[in-house]
C-alpha positions, 0 to 999 in steps of 0.5 A: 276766944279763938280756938288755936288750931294744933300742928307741927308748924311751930318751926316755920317763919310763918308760926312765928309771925302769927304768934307775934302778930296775935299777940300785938293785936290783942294787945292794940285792938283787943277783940277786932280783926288782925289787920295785916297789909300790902301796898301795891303800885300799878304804875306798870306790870306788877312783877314778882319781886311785887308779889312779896309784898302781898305773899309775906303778909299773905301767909301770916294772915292764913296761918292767923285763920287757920287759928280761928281769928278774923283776918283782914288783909287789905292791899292798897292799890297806890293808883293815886300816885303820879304817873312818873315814867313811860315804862319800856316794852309794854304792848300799846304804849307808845311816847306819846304816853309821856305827856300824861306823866305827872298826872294820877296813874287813873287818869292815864290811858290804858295801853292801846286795845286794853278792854280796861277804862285807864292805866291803873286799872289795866295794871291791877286786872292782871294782878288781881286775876294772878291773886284769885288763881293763888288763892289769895284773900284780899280787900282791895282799897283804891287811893283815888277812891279814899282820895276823892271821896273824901274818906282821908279829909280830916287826916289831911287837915291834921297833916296839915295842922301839924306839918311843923312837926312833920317837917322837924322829923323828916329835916332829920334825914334831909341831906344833900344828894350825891350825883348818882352814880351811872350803873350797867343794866343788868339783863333781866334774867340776873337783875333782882326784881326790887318791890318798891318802897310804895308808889313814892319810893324813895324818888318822890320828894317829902312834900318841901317846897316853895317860900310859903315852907313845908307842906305835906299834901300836893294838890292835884292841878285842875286845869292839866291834872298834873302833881307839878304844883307848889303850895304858895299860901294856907290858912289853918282856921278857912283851910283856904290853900292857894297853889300854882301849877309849874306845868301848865301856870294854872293857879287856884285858891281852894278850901281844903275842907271841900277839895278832894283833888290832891293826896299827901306825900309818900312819907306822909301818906303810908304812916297815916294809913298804918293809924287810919286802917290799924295796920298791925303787920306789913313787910317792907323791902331791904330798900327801907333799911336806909336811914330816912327811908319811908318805913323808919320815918314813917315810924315817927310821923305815925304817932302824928295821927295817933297810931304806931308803926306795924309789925314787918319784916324786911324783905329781900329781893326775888331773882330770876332766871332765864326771862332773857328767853322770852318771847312775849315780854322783850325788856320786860320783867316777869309778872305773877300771870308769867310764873303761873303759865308755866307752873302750878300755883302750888308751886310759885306758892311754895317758892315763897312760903319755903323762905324767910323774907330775909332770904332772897331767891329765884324764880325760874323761867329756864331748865332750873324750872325741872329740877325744881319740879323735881324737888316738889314731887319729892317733898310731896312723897315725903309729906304723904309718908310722913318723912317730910321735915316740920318746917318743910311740911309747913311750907307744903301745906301753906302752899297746897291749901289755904284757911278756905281749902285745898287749892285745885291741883293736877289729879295725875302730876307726872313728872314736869321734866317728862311732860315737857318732853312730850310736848316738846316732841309732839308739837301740840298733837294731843292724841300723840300726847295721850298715847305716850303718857299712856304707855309711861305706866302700862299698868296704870295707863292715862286715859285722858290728857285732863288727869295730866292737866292744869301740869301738862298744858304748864309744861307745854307753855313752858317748851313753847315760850321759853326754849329756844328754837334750836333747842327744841327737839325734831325727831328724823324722818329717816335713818341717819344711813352714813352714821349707821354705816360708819359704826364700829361693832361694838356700837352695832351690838349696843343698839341690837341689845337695845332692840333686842329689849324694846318689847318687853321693856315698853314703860317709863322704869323699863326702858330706863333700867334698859338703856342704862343696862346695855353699857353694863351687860355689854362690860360683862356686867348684870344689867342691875349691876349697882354703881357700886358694883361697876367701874368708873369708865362704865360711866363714860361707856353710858354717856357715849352710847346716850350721844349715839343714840340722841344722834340718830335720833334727833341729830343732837348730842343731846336731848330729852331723856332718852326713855321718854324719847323712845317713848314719844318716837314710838317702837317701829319708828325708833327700830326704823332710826335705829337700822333695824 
């Protein structure tokens, strides 16, 4: 028996999972694999509210091996399915890609100047790719492949053999459409990223068609190789099955035992995997709550082949905030490639790790990216002192580490609001980089960007794809003369305190118990005067010094914080700006 390893993450969501997983597993396939599943479609850029899919059963499998039980996770890449629409803004495409619509998603071109030999396959590399950097350990099953290979042949002949019981249980949920209702598209950075119920979603009809009745398989047209085709006619004991294509008016009688050009329809398709691969946990979207959706139909249809339907949580919508910003996927929507640019993958990791599958949340691409670092570290401080919560030192090693190991992480992780500060200042010079990173700590210096990396080349992604131009920071290259001359003395003496300080505040924690003390001392107060200790216009006195100075610095009001600017300026140049 596997040996259960003992932790304290018995309070998370993913614990609770394993156990039930485990313990269905043993009571289907005792002595075998745990089989946990996703289902992906490369149709077009595989986003983030995708990842989900693949995330959810992820976690639960690393934490079965964690365990000491064998683990298999497979993700169905649905490259089978029909190339339905001409997805907008993807680099290389253009309409003329419209007239392979219909066709397998392999048997589309890629995009033009892709290395990869279709469509699909162009999809899943980046996914992949995506995958290995977040240390996710998969198998990979190819629709076409199964497909046309044969591997699905006797299951198709016993959807076909039993399609009058396939019929009756889906005639349960057939009701006539409403006209849809025409709906506002939601800029990207507020539309929710949906993972889709599989290739067929709910769009895809469940195989009823023509006078012949209901079939549930759909061949493939050998003359354009488009899905557009009727089943007309099929004889159970030659397996004979005649059909005629709408797009092109091709017809053919074929034996279904030899063809290997066609797949089941969606409904039908998922439920015979589940029995086909003994599929015992996979996650499904909100979307499969509806009466008639795949995931409950298919819990039905699966005892057809003599399986039952797996174990799965629904799962609820990822969001995402400021993908309006950026400049390299116009119309797009953020694929898992896009996250790990500008964050770690400990972190992306954690995003869904920390939440139920039923709770939804966003994926950052605007400031919020800061504050989230921010929480980050802090968890990190927590869990190395051991004050870190159960359920959120669960989530930490889930995203730190997986059943193989640590995951490769940043030796130095400074601050990422601080590294993307200096890199927003110094514009790409890596030994001006170096220099102030260095001075951050004087007794600790940082004796080369690669402690500060794979962090710091995220937070320099991150200023240079998703701020703005007239956010980035410029420093003066002289002193702002008319704005020096027109200060009060009151202004004066806040600015000759601050010089006064520089030289023996030249750190990260000095030059920030300064500028903040200057206001204070000025009051009368000690500079370490707790908030406490002062009143609140100290506040106000604090905020419009922070402005004059950003002023004559950088000619905003606002900006990087203040320390890590002075930091970044350098001592003579801030005394120069400053009208020493």
């Amino acid at each position: 028996m596997p040996i259960v390893a003992q932790s304290t993450e018995t309070t998370d969501w993913v614990s609770r999972f394993a156990d039930e997983v485990i313990e269905e597993s043993e009571r289907r396939a005792p002595g075998k694999p745990v089989v946990v599943a996703s289902g992906l479609s490369p149709s077009g850029p595989i986003h983030l509210g995708n990842l989900r899919e693949v995330m959810t059963p992820h976690l639960v499998a690393d934490e079965i091996r964690r365990r000491g039980y064998q683990v298999r996770h497979l993700i169905s890449w649905d490259d089978y399915d029909r190339y339905r629409k001409v997805p907008a803004g993807v680099p290389g495409v253009d309409e003329t890609w419209a007239e392979h619509i219909g066709k397998p998603l392999t048997s589309v071109p890629a995009p033009k100047g892709s290395p990869h030999p279709n469509w699909a396959e162009h999809f899943k590399a980046a996914m992949i790719e995506s995958l290995a950097e977040l240390g996710v350990e998969f198998d990979g099953i190819s629709q076409t492949e199964q497909y046309t290979s044969g591997v699905y042949r006797e299951q198709i002949l016993h959807a076909m053999k039993h399609r009058g019981d396939i019929d009756a249980i889906l005639a349960q949920y057939r009701t006539k459409k409403a006209p849809a209702k025409k709906q506002q598209q939601k800029p990207v950075d507020e539309a929710e990223l949906e993972a889709a119920e599989g290739s067929g979603a709910a769009a895809e009809d469940d195989g009823s068609s023509g006078s012949a009745g209901y079939f549930p398989y759909k061949p493939y047209c050998g003359n354009c190789e488009k899905d557009l085709t009727t089943v007309t006619s099929y004889d159970d004991d030659s397996t004979e099955l005649t059909y005629s294509c709408t797009a092109c008016g091709f017809s053919e009688t074929v034996r279904l035992n030899e063809f290997n050009r066609g797949k089941l329809v969606w409904k039908v398709d998922w439920p015979m995997r589940w029995a086909y691969e003994g599929v015992i946990f996979e996650p499904s979207g909100v979307d499969h709550s509806s009466p008639g959706s795949s995931f409950q139909v298919g819990g039905q249809i699966v005892g057809i082949f003599g399986g039952k339907q797996p174990l799965g949580p629904m799962y609820a919508f990822v969001g995402i905030s400021g993908m309006a910003k950026m400049s390299s996927s116009k119309g797009g929507v953020p694929t898992p490639a896009d996250a790990l640019k500008i964050m770690e993958p400990q972190l992306l990791r954690w995003l869904y790790a920390r939440r139920k599958p039923n709770q939804s949340f966003k994926v950052a691409f605007d400031q919020e990216i800061q504050r989230l670092y921010d929480e980050w570290d802090r968890l990190e401080a927590k869990v190395a002192d051991g004050t870190a919560l159960p359920a959120d030192a669960a989530a930490h090693s889930r995203a730190v580490r997986t059943a193989s190991g640590e995951l490769p992480r940043t030796p130095r992780p400074l601050p990422y609001r601080t590294l993307a500060s200096v890199a927003d200042i110094t514009a790409g010079h890596e030994d001006q980089a170096l220099r102030i990173l260095s001075d951050l700590d004087p007794a600790n210096p940082l004796t080369s960007l690669d402690e500060a990396r794979p962090r710091y080349d995220k937070a320099e992604a991150w200023i240079n794809t998703h701020v703005p131009a007239d956010q980035r920071t410029i420093v003066r290259d002289e002193p702002d003369t008319e704005l020096l001359k027109s200060l009060d003395e009151q202004a004066r003496e806040s600015l000759r305190l601050l010089l006064d300080g520089l030289a023996d505040n030249w750190s990260l924690d000095g030059l920030t118990h300064l500028v903040y003390g200057v206001p204070k001392v000025q009051a009368g107060f000690s500079a370490d005067a707790t908030p406490k200790e002062l009143p609140p216009e100290i506040k106000t006195a604090q905020r419009s010094f922070f402005a004059l100075l950003y002023r004559l610095l950088v000619s905003r009001d606002t900006g990087p914080r203040l320390p890590t600017l002075l930091l970044a300026v350098g001592q003579e140049r801030v005394r120069r700006l400053l009208g020493a």
